[in-house]
C-alpha positions in Angstrom: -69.8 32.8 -91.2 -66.7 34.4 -92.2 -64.0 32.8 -94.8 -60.4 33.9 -96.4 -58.8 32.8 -98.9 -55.9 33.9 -100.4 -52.6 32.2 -102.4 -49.4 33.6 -101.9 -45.6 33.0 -101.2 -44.2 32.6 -97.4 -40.7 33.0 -96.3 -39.0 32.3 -93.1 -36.2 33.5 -90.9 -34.4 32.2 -87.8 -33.7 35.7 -86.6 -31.7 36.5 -83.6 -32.2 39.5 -81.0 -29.8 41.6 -82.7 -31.3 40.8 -86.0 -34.5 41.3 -84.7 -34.2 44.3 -83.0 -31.9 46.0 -86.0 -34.8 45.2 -88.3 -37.6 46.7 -86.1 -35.8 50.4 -86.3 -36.7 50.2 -90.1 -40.1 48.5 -90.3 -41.9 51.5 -89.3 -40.9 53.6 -92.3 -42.2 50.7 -94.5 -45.2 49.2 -92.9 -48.0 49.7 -90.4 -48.8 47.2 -87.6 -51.5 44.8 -87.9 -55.4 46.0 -86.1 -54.3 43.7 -83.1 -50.4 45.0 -82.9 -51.3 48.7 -82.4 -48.5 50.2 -79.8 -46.4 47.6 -79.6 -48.9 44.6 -78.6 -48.8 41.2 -80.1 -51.4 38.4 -79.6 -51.8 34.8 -79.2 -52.4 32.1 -81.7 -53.8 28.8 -80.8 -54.1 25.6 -82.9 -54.8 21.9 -82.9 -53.3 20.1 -86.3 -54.6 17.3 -86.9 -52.8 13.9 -89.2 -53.6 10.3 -89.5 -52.6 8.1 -87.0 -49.2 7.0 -88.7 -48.5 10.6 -88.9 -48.6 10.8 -92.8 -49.5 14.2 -93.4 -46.4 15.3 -91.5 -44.3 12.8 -93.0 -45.2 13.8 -96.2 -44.7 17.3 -95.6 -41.2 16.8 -94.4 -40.3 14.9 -97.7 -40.4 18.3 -99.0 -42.8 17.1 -102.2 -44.3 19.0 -104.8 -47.6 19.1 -103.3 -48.7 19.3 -99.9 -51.7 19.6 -97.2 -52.7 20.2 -94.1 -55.7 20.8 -92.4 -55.9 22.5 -88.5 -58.4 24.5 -86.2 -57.2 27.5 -85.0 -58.3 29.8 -82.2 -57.2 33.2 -80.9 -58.6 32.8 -77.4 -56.7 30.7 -75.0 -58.8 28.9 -73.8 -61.1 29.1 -76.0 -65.1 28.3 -74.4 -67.7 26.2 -76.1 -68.8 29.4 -78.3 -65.8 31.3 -79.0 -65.8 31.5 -83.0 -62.6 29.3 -84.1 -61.1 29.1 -87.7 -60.9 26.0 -89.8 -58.4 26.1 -92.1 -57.1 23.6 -95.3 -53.9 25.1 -96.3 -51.9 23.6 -99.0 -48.7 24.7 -101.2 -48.0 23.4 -104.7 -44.4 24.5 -106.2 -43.6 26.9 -103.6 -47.1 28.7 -103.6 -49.4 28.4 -100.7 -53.4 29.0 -100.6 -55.1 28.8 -97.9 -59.3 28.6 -96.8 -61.1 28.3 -93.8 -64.5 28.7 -92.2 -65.5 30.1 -88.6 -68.0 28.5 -86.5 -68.0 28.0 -82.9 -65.6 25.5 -81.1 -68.6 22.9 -80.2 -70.2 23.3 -83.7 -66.6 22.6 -84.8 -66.6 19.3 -82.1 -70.3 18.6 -84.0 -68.5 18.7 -87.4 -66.0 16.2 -86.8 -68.0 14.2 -84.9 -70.7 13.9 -87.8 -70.2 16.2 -90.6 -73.1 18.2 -89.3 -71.9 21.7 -90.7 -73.1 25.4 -89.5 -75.7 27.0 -91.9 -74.0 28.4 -94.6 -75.1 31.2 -96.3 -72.5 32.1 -99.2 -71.4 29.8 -102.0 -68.0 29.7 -101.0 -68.5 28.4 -97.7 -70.4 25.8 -99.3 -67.2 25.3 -101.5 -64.9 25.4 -98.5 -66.9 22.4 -96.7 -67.1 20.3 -100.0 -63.2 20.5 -100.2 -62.8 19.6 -96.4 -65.5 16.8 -96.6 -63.4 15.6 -99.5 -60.3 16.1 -97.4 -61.7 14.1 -94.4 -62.8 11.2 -96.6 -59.4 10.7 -98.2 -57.6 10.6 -94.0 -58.9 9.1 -91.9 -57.6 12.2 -89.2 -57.4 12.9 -85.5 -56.1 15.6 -83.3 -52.1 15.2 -82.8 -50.6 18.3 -82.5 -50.6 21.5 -80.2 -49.4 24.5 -81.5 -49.5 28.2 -80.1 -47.3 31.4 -80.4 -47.3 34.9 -79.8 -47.1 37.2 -83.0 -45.9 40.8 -84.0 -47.6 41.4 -87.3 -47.1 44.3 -89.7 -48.4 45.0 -93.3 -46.7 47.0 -96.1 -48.1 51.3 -96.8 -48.0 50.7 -100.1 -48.8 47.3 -100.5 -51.0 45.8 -97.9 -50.8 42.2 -99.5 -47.6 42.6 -98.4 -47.3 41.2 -94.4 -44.4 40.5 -92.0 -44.7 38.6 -88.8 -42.5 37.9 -85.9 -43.6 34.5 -83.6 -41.9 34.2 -80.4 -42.7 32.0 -77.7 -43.5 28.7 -80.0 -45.1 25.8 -77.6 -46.2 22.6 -79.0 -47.5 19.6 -77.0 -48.7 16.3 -78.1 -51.5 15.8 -75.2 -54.4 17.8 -74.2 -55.3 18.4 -77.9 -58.3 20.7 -77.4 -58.4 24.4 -77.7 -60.2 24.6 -74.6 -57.1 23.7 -72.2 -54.5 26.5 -71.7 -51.3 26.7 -73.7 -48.9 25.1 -72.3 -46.2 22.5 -73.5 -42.3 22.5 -74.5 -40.5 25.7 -76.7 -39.3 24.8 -79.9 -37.0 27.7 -80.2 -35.1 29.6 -78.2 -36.3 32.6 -76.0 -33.2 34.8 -77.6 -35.1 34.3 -81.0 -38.2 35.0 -83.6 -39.3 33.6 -86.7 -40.1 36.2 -88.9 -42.2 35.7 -92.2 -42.4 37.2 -95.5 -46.0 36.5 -96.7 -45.6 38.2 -100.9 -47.6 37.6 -103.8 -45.0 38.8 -106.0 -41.6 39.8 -104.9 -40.0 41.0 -102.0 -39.7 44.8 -101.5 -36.0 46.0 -102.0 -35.6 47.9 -98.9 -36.2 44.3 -97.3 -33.9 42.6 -99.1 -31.5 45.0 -98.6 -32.1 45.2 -94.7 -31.8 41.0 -95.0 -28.1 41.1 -96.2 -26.6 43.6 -94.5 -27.6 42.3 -91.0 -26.9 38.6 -92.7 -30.6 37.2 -92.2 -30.8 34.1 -94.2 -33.8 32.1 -95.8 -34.6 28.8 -94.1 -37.0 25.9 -94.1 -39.0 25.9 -90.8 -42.3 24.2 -90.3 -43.8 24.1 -86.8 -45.6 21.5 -86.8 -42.9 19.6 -88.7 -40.1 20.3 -85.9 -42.6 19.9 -82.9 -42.9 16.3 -84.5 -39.2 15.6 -85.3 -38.6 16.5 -81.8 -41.4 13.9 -80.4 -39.3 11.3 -83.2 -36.2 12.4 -81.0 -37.8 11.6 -77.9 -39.0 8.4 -78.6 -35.5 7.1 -80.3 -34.3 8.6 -77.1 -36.4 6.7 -74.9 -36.7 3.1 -76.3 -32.4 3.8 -76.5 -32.7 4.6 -72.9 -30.8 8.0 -73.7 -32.0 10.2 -70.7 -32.4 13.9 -71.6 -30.6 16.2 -69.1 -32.9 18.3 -67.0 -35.5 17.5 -69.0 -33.5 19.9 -71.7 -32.6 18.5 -74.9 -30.5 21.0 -78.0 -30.1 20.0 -81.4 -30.4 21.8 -84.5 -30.9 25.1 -82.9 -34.1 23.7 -81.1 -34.7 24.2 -77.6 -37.1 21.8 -75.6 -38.1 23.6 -72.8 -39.9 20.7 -70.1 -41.0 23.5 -67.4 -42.6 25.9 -69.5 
């Protein structure tokens, strides 16, 4: 049974083709591609977040507070079979810092676990650790699945500081039905095809060449939380709905987000 940990800072930028592209002449000089992003390949990432049924975790989240949780299974296969190995992951950030620790099992021993706590044989201490804290988690919310979330992802690391990791997300689909890594991705975009969100994962600070490259193309910091926009579009939909507001061909813009119904 595998685990990570880590704690670190994690920047984001709205980047646009030409921002993205300028950027990609330089990141070879300054970092190697991820194992999986060898030659110009990216891959997919698949998860299910999961909230109590008022939606508080989000909520909370998007109140921007000192301290915050979240808890989500995560898959790289799409769709992922009874016993593909899938991630589960409590990630929190606490003044701007962010940790994060998960344990693999398979998808139905992850069904078992939610089910009735039943967890995989553990043989390291820190797993051990790892399920007390999510154990702890699950009695404090009363959780269930709500939230679809895939995307495809450049990712880099830096030559002389592999702590140091960029990634690039395109294609972001969310859906609020079907929440099961074993169905397809599929659902509405949450940004536009002409863009990428690109993140700066640091444990200290960022590298000067970068923040050089970030003001001359004019790439700005911004708040972006994926699950937190897929659910303040669903908000829209439903003030939308019960205000009998129909949304034009089943497209609906605002705030730089693209809702894309025929994905």
């Amino acid at each position: 049974m595998a685990i990570n940990t880590f704690a670190r800072k994690e920047i984001k930028f709205l980047l646009d083709m030409h921002q993205y592209h300028a950027l990609m002449e330089v990141i070879s000089e300054y970092m190697n591609p991820d194992k999986f992003c060898v030659g110009g390949k990216e891959y997919g990432i698949y998860n299910i977040y999961y909230d109590t049924p008022d939606d508080y975790l989000i909520r909370e989240s998007l109140s921007k507070p000192y301290y915050k949780e979240k808890i989500r299974l995560r898959s790289y296969y799409s769709p992922a079979s009874a016993d593909d190995v899938v991630f589960l992951e409590i990630k929190k950030k606490i003044g701007g810092i962010v940790t994060k620790r998960r344990v693999s099992m398979t998808l139905s021993e992850s069904d078992e676990y939610f089910a009735t706590r039943r967890k995989p044989a553990a043989k390291k201490y820190i797993t051990e650790q790892v399920f007390r804290e999510l154990d702890v988690f699950l009695d404090r919310y009363p959780i269930t699945p709500k939230q679809y979330i895939s995307y495809q992802r450049e990712a880099f690391f830096g030559k002389d500081d592999p702590d140091f990791r960029l990634t690039f997300d395109r294609k972001i689909t969310e859906r609020r039905e079907d929440l099961t890594l074993s169905r397809e991705s599929y659902g509405n975009y949450i940004i536009g095809a002409d863009q990428r969100l690109m993140e700066v994962k640091v444990s200290n600070a960022i590298p000067d060449w970068l923040v050089q490259k970030l003001s001359e193309l004019e790439i700005y910091k911004t708040s972006f939380s994926k699950y937190g926009r897929a659910y303040q579009n669903f908000v829209k939909e439903q003030v939308c709905s019960k205000n009998g507001i129909a949304l034009s061909s089943g497209i609906y813009i605002s705030n730089q987000v693209l809702m894309n119904r025929s994905v």
